[in-house]
N, C-alpha and C positions, 0 to 999 in steps of 0.2 A: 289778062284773064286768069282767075283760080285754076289751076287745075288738078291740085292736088290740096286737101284740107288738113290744118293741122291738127293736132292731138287735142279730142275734147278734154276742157278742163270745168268738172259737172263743180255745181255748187251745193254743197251736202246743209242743210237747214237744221240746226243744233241749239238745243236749249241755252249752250255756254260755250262758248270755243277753247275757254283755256282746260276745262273738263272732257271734253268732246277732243282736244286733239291730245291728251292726254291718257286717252284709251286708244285712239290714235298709232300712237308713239311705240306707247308699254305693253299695246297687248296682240296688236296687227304689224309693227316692228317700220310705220311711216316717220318720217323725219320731220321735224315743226322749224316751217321754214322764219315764218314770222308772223304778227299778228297778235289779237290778245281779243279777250271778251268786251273790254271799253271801248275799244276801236269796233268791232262789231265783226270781223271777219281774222282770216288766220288761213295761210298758206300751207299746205304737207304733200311730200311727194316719197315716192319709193322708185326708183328706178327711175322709167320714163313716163309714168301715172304720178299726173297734179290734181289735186282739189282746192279748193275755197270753203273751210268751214264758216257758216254765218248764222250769226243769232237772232232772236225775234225784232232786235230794236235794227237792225239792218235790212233784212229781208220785208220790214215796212214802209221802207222808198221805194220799193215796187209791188207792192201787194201781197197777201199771204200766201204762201207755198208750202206743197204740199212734201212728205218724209220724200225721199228721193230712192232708188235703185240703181246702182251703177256697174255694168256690164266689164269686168278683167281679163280681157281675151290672152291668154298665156301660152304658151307653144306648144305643149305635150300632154298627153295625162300626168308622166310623171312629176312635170312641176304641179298640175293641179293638185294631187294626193300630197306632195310634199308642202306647198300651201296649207293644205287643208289640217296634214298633221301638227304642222308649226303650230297654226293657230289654234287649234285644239288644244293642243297643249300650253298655250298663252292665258288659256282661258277666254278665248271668241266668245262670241254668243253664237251659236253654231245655228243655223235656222234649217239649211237642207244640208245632210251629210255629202259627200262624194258619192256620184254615181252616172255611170253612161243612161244619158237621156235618149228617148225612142228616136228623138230629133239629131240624133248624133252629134252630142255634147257630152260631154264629160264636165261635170261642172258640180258646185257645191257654193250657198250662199249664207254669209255672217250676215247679224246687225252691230248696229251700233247705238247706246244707249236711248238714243230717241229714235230709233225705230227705222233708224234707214238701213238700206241693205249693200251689200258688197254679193255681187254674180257672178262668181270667178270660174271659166271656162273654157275649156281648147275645146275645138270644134275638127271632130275626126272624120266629117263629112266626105272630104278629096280622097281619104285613103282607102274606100271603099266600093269595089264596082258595083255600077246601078241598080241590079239583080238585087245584092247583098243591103243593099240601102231601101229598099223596096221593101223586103221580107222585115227586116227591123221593125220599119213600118208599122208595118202591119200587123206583124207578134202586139207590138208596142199599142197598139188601136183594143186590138184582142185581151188586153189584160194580160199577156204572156212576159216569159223573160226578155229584155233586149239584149242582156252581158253572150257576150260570145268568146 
């Protein structure tokens, strides 16, 4: 029986894979493991984050799919900001800057040239007593600041 799942490896839907893992590479700083646009699909990982870049003549053996969103749970704020600034300065497509979310995230999302996204975020929820997690809330519901 399962009882631990392993690491999702999301399939990102790209106009070209050799273009597509290209910005990839040079500009979010993943490694292109293998693959090519003729072949229809293309391997990159960074760390312990895999994807499958695939293009329209692939992603046709099972139907159309839509741009995809794919969630980077990272450990602290400061690698998120340090994320954030790398890529920024790579030239990202920057979609939401960094910032503590009401939902107690710290998080900031790129694209990538056809429009998918990267949601890269530590989740500062544990370090917060109930009370303190409540009031965020609710600031947060209110329109109010959440940075504390």
């Amino acid at each position: 029986m399962l009882t631990r799942f392993p690491q999702a490896v999301p399939e990102i839907p790209v106009s070209n894979v050799d273009q597509a893992a290209e910005y990839y590479v040079n500009v979010l700083g993943f490694s292109f493991d293998w693959g090519n646009d003729d072949d229809g699909i293309g391997g990159i990982s960074q760390g312990d984050c895999r994807m499958f870049l695939t293009n329209a003549a692939f992603r046709a053996l099972d139907g159309p799919k839509s741009p995809v969103i794919v969630w980077l749970n990272l450990s602290s704020k400061q690698e998120v900001d340090e994320l954030f600034a790398r890529w920024k300065e790579t030239g990202a497509m920057i979609v939401a800057a960094a910032e503590d979310k009401p939902w107690n995230l710290r998080e900031f999302r790129v694209a990538d040239p056809d429009g998918n996204q990267l949601r890269v975020f530590y989740d500062f929820n544990w370090e917060m007593s109930e009370e303190r997690r409540l009031e965020r809330h609710l600031r947060g519901r209110r329109g109010g600041p959440v940075n504390d």
